[in-house]
C-alpha positions as CSV (number, residue, x, y, z in Angstrom):
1,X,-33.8,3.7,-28.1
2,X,-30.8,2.2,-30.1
3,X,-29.8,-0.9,-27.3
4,X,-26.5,-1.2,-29.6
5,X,-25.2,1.9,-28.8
6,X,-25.3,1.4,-25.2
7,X,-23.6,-1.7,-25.0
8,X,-20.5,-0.8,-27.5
9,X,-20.3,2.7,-25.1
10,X,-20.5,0.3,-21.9
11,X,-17.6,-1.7,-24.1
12,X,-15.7,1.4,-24.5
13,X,-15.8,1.8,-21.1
14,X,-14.6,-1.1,-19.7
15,X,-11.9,-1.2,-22.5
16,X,-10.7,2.1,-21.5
17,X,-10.8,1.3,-17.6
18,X,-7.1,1.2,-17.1
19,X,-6.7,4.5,-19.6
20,X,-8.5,6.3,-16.9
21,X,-6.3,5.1,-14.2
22,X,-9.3,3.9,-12.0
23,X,-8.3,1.8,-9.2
24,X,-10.4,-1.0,-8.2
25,X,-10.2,-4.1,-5.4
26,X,-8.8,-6.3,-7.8
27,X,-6.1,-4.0,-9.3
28,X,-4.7,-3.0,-5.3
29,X,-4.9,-6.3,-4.4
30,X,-2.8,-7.4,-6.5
31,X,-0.5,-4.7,-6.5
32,X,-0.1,-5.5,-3.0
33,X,0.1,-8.6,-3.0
34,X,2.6,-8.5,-6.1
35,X,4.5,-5.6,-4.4
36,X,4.9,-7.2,-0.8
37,X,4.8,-10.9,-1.2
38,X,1.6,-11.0,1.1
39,X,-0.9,-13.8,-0.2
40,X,-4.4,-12.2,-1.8
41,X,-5.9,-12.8,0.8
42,X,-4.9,-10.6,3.2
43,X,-3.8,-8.3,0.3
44,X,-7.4,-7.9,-0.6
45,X,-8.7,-7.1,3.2
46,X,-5.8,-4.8,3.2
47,X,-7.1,-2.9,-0.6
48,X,-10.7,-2.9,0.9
49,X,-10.1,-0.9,4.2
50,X,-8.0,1.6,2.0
51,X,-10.3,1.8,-0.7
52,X,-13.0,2.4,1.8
53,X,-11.3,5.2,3.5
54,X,-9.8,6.9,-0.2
55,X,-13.7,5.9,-1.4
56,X,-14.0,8.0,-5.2
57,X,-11.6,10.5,-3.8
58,X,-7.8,10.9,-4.9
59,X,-6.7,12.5,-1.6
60,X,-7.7,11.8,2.1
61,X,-7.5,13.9,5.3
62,X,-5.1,12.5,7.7
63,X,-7.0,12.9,10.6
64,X,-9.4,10.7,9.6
65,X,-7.3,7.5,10.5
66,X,-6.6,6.2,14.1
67,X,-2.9,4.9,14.8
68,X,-3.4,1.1,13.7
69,X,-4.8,2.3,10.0
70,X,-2.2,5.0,9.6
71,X,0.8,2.4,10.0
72,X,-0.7,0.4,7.2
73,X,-0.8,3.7,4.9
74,X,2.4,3.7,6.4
75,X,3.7,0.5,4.9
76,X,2.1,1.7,1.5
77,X,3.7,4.9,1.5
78,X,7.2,2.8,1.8
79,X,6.3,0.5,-0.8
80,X,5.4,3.7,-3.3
81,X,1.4,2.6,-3.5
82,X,0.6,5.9,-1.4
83,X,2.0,9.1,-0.9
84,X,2.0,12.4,1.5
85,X,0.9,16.2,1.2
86,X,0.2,18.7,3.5
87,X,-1.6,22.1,3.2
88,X,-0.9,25.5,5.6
89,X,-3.8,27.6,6.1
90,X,-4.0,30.8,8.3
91,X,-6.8,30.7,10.6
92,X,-9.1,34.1,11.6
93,X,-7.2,34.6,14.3
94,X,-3.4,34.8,12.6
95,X,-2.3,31.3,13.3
96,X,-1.0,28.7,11.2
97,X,-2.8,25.7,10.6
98,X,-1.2,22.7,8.4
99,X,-3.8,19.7,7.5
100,X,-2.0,16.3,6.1
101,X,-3.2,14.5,3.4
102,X,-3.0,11.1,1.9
103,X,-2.6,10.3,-1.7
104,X,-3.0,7.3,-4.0
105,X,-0.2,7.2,-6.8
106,X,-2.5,5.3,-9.2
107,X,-0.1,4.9,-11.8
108,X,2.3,3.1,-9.2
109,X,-0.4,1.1,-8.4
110,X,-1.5,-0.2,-11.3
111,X,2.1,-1.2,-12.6
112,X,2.9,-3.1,-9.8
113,X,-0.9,-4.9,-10.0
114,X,0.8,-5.7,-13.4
115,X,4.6,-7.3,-13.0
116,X,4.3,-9.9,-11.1
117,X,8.3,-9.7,-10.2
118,X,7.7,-6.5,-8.3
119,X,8.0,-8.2,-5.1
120,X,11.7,-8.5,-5.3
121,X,12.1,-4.6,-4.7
122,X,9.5,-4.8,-1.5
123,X,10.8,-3.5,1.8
124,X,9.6,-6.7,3.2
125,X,12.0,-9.8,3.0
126,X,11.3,-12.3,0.6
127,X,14.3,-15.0,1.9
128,X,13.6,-18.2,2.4
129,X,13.1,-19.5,6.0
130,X,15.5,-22.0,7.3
131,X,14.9,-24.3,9.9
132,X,17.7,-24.0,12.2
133,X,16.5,-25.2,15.1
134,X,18.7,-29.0,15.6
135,X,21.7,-27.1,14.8
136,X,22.0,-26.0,18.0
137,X,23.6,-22.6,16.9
138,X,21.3,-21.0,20.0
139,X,23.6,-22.9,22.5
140,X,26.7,-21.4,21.1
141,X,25.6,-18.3,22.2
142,X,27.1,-15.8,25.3
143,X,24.1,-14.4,27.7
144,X,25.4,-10.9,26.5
145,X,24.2,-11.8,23.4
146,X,20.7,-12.5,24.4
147,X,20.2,-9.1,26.0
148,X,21.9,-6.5,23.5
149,X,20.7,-5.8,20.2
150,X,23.1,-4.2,17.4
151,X,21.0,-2.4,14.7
152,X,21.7,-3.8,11.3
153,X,21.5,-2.6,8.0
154,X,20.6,-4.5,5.4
């Protein structure tokens, strides 16, 4: 057995990882962290619970996922790494049946795992955090402002 060939075919491989748009731990970790402005940390505990749900599969059921996991699919869906489909079946006995599915947009993925400046078009906010608090702006402030809210675009 030629040793040689094995290892330039395990180098084509590797070289042609990205070609194949394969998504590891390392590439959504960084595409999260890159995309939200999360540190890697928590971006990689958040690429290994959704890698382990997606596993070697393109497309996961819905159902599968209990309220706390969906929002963070959620959260991905807003920030373009994942995206929704649903199906509509008719059952034996006439009715309709429509299963949701979940999908990873791998090439979305791996560009934001790659520009590093992605995180300036996250749905999170990336201002800075001002200390306010010797101002005293919060004493300025009516008790009708404590207890309504106004919804604000921004």
């Amino acid at each position: 057995m030629n040793y040689n060939n094995i290892f330039m075919f395990k180098l084509k491989t590797t070289q042609q990882h990205n070609d194949l748009n394969i998504i590891t731990l390392d590439v959504l970790s960084r595409a999260i962290a890159n995309k939200t402005g999360i540190d890697i940390k928590e971006a990689r505990r958040n690429a290994g619970f959704v890698l382990d749900v997606f596993g070697f599969n393109d497309r996961i059921i819905d159902n599968i996922l209990d309220y706390e996991d969906r929002q963070l699919f959620y959260f991905l869906e807003e920030e373009g790494m994942l995206a929704t489909d649903h199906e509509d079946t008719i059952l034996y006995d006439g009715r309709e049946w429509r299963t949701h599915y979940w999908i990873l947009k791998k090439k979305t993925i791996l560009r934001y795992a790659k520009d590093k400046n992605s995180c300036f078009d996250s749905v999170m906010s990336n201002k800075p955090v001002w200390d306010i608090s010797n101002l005293g702006i919060y004493d300025s402030l009516t008790e009708e402002a404590w207890t309504t809210r106004k919804r604000r675009c921004v």
